[in-house]
C-alpha positions, -999 to +999 in steps of 0.1 A: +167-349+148+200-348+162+204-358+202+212-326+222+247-337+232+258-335+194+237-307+183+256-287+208+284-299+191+277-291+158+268-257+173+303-256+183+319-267+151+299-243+130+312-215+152+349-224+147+339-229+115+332-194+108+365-185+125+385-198+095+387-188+065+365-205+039+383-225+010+405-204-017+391-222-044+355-206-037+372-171-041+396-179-071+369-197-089+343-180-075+330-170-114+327-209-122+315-219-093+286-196-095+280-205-135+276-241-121+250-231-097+227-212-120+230-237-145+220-267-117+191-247-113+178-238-144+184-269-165+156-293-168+174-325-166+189-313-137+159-297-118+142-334-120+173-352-109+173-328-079+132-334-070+145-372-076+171-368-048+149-345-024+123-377-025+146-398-009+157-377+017+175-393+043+181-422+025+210-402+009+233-406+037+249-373+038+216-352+026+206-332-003+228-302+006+257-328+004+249-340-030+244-303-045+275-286-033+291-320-049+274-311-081+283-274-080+321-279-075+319-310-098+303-285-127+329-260-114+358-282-120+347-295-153+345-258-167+380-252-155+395-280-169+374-283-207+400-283-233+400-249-243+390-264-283+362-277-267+331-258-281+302-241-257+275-267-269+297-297-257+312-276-224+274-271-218+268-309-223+295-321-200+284-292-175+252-312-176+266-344-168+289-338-143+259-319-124+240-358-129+265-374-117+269-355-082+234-352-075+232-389-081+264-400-066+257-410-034+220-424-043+228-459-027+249-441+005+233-459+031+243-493+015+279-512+017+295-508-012+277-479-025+295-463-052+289-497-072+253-496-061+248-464-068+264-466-102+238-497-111+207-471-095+219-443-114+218-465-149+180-472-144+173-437-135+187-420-159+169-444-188+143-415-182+161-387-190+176-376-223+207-388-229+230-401-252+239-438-244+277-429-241+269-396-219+246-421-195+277-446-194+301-418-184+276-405-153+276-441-146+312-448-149+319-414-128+296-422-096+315-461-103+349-442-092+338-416-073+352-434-037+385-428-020+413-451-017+398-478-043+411-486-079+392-464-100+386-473-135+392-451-168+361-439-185+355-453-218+352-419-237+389-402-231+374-369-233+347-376-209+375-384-179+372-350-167+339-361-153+349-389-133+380-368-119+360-339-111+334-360-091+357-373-074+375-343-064+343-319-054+332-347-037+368-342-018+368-314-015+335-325+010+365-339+035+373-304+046+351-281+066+319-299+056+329-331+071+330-314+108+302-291+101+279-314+087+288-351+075+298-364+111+268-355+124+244-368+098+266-400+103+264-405+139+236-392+147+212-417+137+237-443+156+232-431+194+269-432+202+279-416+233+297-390+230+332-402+247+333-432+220+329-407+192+358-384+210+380-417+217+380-422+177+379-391+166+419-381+158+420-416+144+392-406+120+410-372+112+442-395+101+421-407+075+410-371+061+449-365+064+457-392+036+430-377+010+449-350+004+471-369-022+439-383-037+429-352-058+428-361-093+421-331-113+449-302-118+428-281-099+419-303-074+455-308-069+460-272-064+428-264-040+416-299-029+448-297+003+434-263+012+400-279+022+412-307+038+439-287+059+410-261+070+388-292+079+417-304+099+421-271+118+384-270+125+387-307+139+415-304+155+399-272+179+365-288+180+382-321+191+399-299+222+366-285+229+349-310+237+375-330+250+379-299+280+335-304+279+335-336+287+368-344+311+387-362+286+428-360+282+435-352+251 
């Protein structure tokens, strides 16, 4: 449970929240993104990886409703960008994968160096599920490159790249509202940082959301993924005021 100092402030971010407008990409894409959901949560192989996930709990870092809305936007992405030859069996298949590879993607969060680790986890898990050796390397591959500002590495199957680029970017896409709404707190909260240290950081933090927005690496990432962050921003940048007046801080 969150300390009352920042559930009042996520009280407060959620309510400027709701004073900006959500995302474009969730109303331009709004007929993928819901595809992705309902298949999330009717397929098999993706119902267990969920129950796998909701096990763990808190050891996922930024929680299970983190690692779904990655999945969603990840299967969103990867039915925008299929090659239009590619055939619905196969767009299914990928649709699959890239919903594995978001639910499993930050499996290791809570460790340094967890994209690598959670690459290695995600290998053993998916042994027991039923999957092609090369579609288990790609998931693999995908959570492998799914962090910011680090070398990523090209996925051995060229037509399977869409996978990595669209975890990366719906996990992006995360940087935006989410981060103020949800990630800091789940972050900091289990630390029991005053709330002054977290404010004397904070528009050093938001220079590092800034610098994602190159970072998108599918076409429509590049097109939507600057939206999200630059509605985050405006979110942190009045929540950041806030409680800057709250707690007697110049800003």
């Amino acid at each position: 449970m969150l300390p009352e100092e920042y559930r009042e402030a996520r009280e407060i971010s959620l309510r400027i929240a709701r004073e900006v407008d959500p995302p474009r990409f969730y109303a331009d894409k709004g007929v993928e993104v819901e595809a992705s959901r309902l298949a999330l949560e009717s397929h098999p192989m993706a119902r267990m990886a969920l129950s796998l996930v909701e096990e763990r709990g808190e050891r996922l870092g930024h929680g299970v409703s983190h690692v779904v809305k990655v999945a969603v936007d990840a299967g969103a992405l990867v039915l925008i960008e299929s090659a239009p030859s590619l055939d619905e069996e196969r767009k299914e298949r990928y649709l699959l994968l890239a919903h594995l590879a978001g639910l499993l993607h930050d499996i290791k969060r809570e460790e340094r160096d967890h994209a690598r680790k959670g690459a290695e986890e995600a290998s053993r898990i998916l042994l027991g599920f039923d999957l092609e050796a090369g579609e288990r390397e790609a998931v693999v591959q995908a959570i492998r490159n799914h962090e910011a500002f680090r070398p990523e590495e090209p996925l051995e199957d060229p037509d399977l790249q869409v996978l990595s680029d669209a975890l990366y970017d719906a996990d992006k896409f995360r940087w935006g509202p989410d981060n103020f709404t949800d990630t800091l707190w789940s972050m900091v909260g289990p630390t029991g940082i005053p709330m002054e240290a977290l404010l004397r950081h904070f528009r050093t933090g938001m220079e590092g959301i800034m610098r994602v927005a190159s970072t998108f690496r599918t076409p429509t990432g590049r097109v939507y993924g600057p939206d999200f962050i630059a509605r985050g921003l405006e979110i942190g940048e009045r929540l950041f005021r806030e409680l800057a007046h709250m707690y007697g801080l110049e800003e």
